[in-house]
C-alpha positions as CSV (number, residue, x, y, z in Angstrom):
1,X,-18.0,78.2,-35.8
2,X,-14.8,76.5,-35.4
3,X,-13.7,75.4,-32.0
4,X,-10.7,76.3,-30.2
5,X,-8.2,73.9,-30.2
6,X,-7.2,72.4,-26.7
7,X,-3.7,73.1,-26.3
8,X,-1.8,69.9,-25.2
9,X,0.3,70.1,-22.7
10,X,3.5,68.1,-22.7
11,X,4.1,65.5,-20.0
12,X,6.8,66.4,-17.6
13,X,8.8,64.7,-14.9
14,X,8.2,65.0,-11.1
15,X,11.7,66.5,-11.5
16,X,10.9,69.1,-13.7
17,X,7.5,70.3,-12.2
18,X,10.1,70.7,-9.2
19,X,12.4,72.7,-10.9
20,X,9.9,75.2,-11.9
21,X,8.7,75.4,-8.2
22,X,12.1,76.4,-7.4
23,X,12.3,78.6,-10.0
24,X,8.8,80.3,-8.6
25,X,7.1,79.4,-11.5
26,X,3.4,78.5,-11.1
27,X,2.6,74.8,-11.0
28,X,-1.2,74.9,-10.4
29,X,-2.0,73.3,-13.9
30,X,0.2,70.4,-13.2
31,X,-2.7,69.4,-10.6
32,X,-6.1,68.2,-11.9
33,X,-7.1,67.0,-8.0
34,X,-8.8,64.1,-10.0
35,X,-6.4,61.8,-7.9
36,X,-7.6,60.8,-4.7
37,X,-5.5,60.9,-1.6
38,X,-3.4,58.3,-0.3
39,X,-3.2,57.2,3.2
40,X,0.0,57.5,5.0
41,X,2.2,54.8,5.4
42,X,3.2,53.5,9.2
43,X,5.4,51.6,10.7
44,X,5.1,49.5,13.0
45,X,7.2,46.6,15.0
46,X,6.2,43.0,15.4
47,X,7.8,40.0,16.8
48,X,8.4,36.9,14.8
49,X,9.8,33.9,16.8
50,X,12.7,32.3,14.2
51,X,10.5,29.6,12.7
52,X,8.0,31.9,11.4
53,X,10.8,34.2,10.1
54,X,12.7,31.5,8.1
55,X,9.1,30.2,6.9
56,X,8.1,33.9,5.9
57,X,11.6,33.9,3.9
58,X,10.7,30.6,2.4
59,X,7.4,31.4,0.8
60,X,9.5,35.0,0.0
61,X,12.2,33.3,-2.2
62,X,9.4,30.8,-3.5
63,X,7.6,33.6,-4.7
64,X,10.9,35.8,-5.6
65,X,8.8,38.9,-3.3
66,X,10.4,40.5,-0.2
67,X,9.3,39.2,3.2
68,X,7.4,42.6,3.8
69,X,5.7,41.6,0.8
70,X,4.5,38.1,2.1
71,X,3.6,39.6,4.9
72,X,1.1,42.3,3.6
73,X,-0.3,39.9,1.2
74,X,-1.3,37.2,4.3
75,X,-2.2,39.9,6.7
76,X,-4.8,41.6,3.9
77,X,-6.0,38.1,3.6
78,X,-6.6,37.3,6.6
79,X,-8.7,40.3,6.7
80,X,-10.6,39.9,4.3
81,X,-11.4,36.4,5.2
82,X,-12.4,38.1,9.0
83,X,-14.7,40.2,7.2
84,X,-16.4,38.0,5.4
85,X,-17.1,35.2,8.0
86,X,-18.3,38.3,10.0
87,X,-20.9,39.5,7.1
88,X,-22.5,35.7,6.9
89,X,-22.7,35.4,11.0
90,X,-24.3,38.7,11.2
């Protein structure tokens, strides 16, 4: 017995799957829920005094990334550094 052929179907833009939405055409096969959720984004204010800002901007153009960036990329290390000194004290 032969098997059924899956049919494929074709990839399609966040655009389009919005289209059909609005159209009030069923979506439901355009989600697999093999993705996993991702945790909302906050923001949040925090005060730099100027020479930490114009160092932050430095190591930004050095490294062509947006200050933000720099700032994620520290902050998650520092992190994981706290966490690890933490796991071999305790």
């Amino acid at each position: 017995m032969k098997k059924a052929a899956k049919k494929k179907m074709k990839k399609m833009s966040a655009d389009d799957i919005a289209n059909l939405a609005e159209q009030g055409k069923s979506i439901s096969k355009f989600f697999t829920n093999a993705g996993s959720m991702k945790k909302t984004i906050q923001r949040v204010n925090v005060d730099f005094v100027g020479d930490m800002l114009e160092e932050l901007d430095r190591i930004a153009e050095e490294l062509n990334i947006s200050r933000q960036a720099v700032i994620k990329t520290y902050l998650r290390q520092a992190l994981d550094q706290h966490y690890l000194a933490k796991s071999k004290a305790g």
